[in-house]
C-alpha positions as CSV (number, residue, x, y, z in Angstrom):
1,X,-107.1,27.8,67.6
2,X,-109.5,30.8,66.5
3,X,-107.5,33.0,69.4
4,X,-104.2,32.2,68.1
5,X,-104.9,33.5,64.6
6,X,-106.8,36.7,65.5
7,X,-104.3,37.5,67.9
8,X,-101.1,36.4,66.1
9,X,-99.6,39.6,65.6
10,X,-99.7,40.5,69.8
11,X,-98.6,37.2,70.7
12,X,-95.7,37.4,68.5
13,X,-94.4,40.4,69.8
14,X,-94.8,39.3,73.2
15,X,-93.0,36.4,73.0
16,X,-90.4,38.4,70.8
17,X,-89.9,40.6,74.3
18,X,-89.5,36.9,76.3
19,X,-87.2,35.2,74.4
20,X,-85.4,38.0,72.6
21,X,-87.4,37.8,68.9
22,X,-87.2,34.1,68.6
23,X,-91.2,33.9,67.8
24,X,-90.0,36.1,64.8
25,X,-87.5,34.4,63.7
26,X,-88.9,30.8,63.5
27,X,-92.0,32.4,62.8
28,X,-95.5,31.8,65.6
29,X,-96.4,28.2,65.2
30,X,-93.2,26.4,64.5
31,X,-91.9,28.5,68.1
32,X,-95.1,27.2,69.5
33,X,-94.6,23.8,67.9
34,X,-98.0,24.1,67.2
35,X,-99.9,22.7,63.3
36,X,-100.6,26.0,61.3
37,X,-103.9,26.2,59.1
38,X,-102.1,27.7,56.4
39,X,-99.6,25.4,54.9
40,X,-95.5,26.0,55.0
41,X,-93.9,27.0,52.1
42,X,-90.4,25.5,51.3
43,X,-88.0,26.4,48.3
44,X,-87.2,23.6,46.7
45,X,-84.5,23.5,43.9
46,X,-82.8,20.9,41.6
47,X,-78.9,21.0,42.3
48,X,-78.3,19.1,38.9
49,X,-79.4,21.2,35.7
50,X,-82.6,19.5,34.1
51,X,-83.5,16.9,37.2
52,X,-86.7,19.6,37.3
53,X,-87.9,21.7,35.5
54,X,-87.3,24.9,37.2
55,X,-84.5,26.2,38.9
56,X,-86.2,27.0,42.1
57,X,-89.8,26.9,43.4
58,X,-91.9,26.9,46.7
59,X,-94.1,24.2,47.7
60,X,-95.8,23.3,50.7
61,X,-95.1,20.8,53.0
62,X,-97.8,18.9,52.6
63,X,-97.6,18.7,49.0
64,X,-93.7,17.9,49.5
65,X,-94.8,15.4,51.6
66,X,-97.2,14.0,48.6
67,X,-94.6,14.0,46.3
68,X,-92.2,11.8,45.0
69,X,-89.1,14.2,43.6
70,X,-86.4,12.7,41.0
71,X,-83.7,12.0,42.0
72,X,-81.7,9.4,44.0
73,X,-80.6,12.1,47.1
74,X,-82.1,14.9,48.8
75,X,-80.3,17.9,50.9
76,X,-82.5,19.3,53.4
77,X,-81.3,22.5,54.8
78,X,-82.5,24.7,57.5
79,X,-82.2,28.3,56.0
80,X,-82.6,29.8,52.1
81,X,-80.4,32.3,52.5
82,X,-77.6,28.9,51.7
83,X,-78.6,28.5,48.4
84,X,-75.7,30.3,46.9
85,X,-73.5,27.9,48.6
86,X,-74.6,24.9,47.4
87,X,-72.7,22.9,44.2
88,X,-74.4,21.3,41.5
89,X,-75.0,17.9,42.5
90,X,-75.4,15.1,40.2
91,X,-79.3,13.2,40.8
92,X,-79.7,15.7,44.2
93,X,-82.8,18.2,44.9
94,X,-82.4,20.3,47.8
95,X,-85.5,21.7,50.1
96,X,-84.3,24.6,51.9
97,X,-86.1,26.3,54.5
98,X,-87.4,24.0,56.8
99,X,-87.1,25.3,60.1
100,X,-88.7,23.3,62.6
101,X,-91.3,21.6,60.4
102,X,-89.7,18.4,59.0
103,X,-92.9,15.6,59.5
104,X,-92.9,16.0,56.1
105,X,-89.5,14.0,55.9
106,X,-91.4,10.4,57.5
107,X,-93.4,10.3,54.2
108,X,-93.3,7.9,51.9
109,X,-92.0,10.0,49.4
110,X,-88.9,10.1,50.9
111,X,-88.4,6.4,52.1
112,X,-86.3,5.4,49.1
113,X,-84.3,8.9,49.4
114,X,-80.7,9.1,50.4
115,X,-81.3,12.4,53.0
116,X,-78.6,14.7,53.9
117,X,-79.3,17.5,56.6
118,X,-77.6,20.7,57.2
119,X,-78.3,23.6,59.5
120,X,-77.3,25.9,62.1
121,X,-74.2,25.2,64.4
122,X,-76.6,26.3,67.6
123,X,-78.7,24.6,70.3
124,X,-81.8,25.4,68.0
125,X,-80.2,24.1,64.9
126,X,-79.1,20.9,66.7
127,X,-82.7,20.5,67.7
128,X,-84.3,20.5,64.1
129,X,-81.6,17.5,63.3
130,X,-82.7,15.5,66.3
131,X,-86.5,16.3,64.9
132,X,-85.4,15.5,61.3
133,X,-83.8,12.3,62.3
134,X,-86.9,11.6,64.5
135,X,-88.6,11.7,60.9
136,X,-86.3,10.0,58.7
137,X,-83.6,8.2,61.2
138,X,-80.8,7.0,58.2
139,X,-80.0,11.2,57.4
140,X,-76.5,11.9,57.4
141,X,-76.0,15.4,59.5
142,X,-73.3,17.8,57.9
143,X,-71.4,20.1,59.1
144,X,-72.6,20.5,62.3
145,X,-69.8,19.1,64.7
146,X,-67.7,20.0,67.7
147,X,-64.8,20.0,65.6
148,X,-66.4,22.2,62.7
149,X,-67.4,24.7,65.5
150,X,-64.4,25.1,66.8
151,X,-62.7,25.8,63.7
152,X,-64.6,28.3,62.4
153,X,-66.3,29.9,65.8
154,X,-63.4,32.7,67.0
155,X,-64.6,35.0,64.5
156,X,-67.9,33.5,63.2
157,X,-69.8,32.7,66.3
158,X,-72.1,35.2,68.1
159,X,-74.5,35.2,71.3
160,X,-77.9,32.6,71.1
161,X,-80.1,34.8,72.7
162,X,-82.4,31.6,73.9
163,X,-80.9,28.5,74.0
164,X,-83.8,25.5,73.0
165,X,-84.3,22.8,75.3
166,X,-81.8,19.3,74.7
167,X,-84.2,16.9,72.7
168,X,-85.0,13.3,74.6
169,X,-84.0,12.2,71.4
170,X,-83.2,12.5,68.1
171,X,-79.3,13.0,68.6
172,X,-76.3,10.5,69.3
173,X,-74.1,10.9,72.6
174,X,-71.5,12.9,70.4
175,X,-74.4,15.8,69.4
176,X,-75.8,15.6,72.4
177,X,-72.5,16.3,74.2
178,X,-71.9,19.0,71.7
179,X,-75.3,20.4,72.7
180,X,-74.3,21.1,76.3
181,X,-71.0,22.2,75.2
182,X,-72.8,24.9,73.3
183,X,-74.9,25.8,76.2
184,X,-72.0,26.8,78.3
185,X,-70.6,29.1,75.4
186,X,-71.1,32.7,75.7
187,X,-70.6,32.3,71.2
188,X,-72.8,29.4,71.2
189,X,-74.1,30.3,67.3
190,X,-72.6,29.6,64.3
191,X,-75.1,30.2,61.5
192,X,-74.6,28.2,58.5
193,X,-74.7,30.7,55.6
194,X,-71.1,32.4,57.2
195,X,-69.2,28.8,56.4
196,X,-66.7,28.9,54.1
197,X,-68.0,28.4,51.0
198,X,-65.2,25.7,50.3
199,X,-65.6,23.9,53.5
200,X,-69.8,23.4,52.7
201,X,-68.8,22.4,49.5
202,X,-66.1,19.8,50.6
203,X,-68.9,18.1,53.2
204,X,-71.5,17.7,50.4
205,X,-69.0,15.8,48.0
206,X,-67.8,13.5,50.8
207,X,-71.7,13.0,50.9
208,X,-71.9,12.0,47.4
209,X,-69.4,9.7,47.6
210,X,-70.5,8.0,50.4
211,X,-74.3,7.9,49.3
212,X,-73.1,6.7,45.5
């Protein structure tokens, strides 16, 4: 609406005070789940040298979504700050970045696609694989388990200011279990880019060989 756009700015910072900079971070519309006139951007970027023709780019969701990248397999990961942990790939392109938009992944484009998606180890990040699957429902989630939690949480986790609300659906008995296990944590957030390199790397070749 006109009243949301002239008065972005104040209702950001009001809802930043509410739930603890959350409108910030995910940025006004996707917190308000709401369609934005301008277009997101995503960086999209070829994990096998040559598949494109640059080495990184940004493109809009809606042009993604119009698109029909090479490649057999596509990574889809929540946050761009993960680039630097991702391995070449043979055939792969990754689209990093998302957030909560991911409608784009029910296009056409990406019905032939083998879809992989990684994110946050947090009520919020749980919540964009329930909305991915929601969009594309054969995605293989990775690294974003109980198990892998636990592992890594002692001295990786930290407070989630504002938990998000369990999806109706979108995520199997064992992520929604894992859901409510995280709501009861006073560490419930593991953000993917403080992984073990190693251990990221070790999920997206079991991936590939399962998706070959």
């Amino acid at each position: 609406t006109k009243f949301l756009d002239r008065h972005a700015a104040l209702l950001t910072r009001l809802l930043d005070e509410r739930y603890a900079g959350a409108a910030s971070d995910q940025g006004l519309h996707d917190f308000l789940d709401a369609p934005a006139d301008k277009d997101h951007w995503l960086l999209v970027a070829p994990l096998e040298p040559g598949l494109l023709p640059f080495r990184r780019q940004r493109i809009t969701a809606q042009e993604l979504a119009e698109t029909r990248l090479p490649g057999s397999r596509v990574l889809v990961v929540e946050n761009e700050q993960c680039l630097h942990l991702l391995p070449e790939l043979p055939d792969t392109v990754a689209i990093l970045g998302a957030g909560l938009d991911l409608q784009w992944l029910g296009a056409d484009a990406f019905n032939s696609k083998k879809v992989a998606y990684w994110g946050d180890m947090d009520t919020w990040g749980l919540l964009m694989l329930a909305r991915a699957r929601l969009s594309c429902p054969g995605l293989s989630p990775l690294v974003m388990s109980r198990c892998c939690f636990e592992k890594f949480s002692s001295q990786r986790a930290v407070p989630e200011p504002v938990p998000a609300e369990l999806p109706s659906a979108g995520l199997d008995e064992e992520e929604a279990a894992f859901f409510r296990f995280l709501l009861t944590q006073k560490t419930g957030r593991l953000e993917q880019e403080y992984l073990p390199a190693d251990v990221v790397q070790d999920a997206l070749f079991r991936w590939l060989e399962m998706s070959a």
